[in-house]
C-alpha positions as CSV (number, residue, x, y, z in Angstrom):
1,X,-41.3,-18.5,-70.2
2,X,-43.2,-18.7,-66.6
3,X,-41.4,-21.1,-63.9
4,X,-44.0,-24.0,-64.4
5,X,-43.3,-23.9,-68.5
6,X,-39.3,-24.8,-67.8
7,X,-41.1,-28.2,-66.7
8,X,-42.6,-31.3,-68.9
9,X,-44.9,-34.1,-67.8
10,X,-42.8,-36.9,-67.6
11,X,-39.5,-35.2,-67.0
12,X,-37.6,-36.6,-63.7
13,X,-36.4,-33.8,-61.9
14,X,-34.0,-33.4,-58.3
15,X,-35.2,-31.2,-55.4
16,X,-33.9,-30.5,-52.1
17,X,-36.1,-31.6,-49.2
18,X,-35.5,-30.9,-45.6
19,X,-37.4,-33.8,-43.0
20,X,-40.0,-32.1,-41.3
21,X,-39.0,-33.9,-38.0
22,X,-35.6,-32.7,-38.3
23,X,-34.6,-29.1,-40.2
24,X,-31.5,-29.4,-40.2
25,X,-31.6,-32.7,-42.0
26,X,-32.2,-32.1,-45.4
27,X,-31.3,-34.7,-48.5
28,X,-31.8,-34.7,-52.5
29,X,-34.5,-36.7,-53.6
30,X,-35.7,-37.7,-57.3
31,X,-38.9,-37.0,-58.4
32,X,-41.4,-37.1,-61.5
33,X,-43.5,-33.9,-63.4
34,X,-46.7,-35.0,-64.0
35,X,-50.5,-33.1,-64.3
36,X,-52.0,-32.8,-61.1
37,X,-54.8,-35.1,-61.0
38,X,-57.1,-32.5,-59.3
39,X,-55.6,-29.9,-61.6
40,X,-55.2,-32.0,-64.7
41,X,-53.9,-27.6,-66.6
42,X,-51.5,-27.2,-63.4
43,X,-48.1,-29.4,-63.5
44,X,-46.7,-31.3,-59.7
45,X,-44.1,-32.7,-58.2
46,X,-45.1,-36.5,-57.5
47,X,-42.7,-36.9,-54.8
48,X,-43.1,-39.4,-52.0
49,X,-46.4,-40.8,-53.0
50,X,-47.8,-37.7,-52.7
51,X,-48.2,-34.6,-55.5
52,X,-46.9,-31.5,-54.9
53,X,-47.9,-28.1,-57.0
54,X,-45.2,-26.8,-58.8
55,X,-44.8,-23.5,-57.9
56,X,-41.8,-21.3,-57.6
57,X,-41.6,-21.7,-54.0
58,X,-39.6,-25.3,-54.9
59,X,-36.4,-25.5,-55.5
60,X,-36.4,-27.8,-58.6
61,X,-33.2,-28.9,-60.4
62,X,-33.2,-30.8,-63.7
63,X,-30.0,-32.8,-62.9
64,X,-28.7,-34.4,-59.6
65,X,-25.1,-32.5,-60.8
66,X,-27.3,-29.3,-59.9
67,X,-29.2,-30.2,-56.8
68,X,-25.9,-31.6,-55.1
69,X,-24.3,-28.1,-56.0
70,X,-27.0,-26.2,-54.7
71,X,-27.3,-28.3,-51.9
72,X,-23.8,-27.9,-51.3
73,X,-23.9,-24.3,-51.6
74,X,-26.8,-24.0,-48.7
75,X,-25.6,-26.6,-46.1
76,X,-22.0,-27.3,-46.8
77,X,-20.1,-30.6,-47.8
78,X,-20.8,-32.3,-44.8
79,X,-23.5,-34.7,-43.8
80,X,-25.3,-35.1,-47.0
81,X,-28.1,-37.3,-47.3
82,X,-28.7,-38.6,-50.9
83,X,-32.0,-40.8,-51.7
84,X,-32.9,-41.6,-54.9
85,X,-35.8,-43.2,-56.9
């Protein structure tokens, strides 16, 4: 099963996002699979009013338990940001 095929339209999935003003600040944010609307046979990452091709470069997490953990793994305990929804 390729990376893209682990994924459903619809499904809401976590990801880890770093602030492009700021690298060191990074937070886990919520966001929805869906069909690419200039791709409509690719799937995205509809994140921030904006859609994102869902490739293997993203670190996608299918629960927040997961995307926390990882999250915790790469920048330690403190100083999380969480935003969600």
């Amino acid at each position: 099963m390729g990376y893209h095929e682990a994924f459903v339209p619809g499904q809401i999935v976590y990801v880890i996002i770093r602030n492009p003003h700021a690298q060191s600040v990074a937070n886990v944010q919520q966001a929805a699979v869906v069909h690419h609307p200039d791709a409509p046979n690719q799937l995205a990452l509809f994140l921030y009013e904006t859609y994102y091709p869902l490739t293997e470069e993203l670190a996608v997490y299918a629960s927040m338990y997961e995307a926390e953990s990882a999250y915790h793994d790469a920048f330690g305990l403190g100083g999380i940001e969480e935003y969600y929804g």
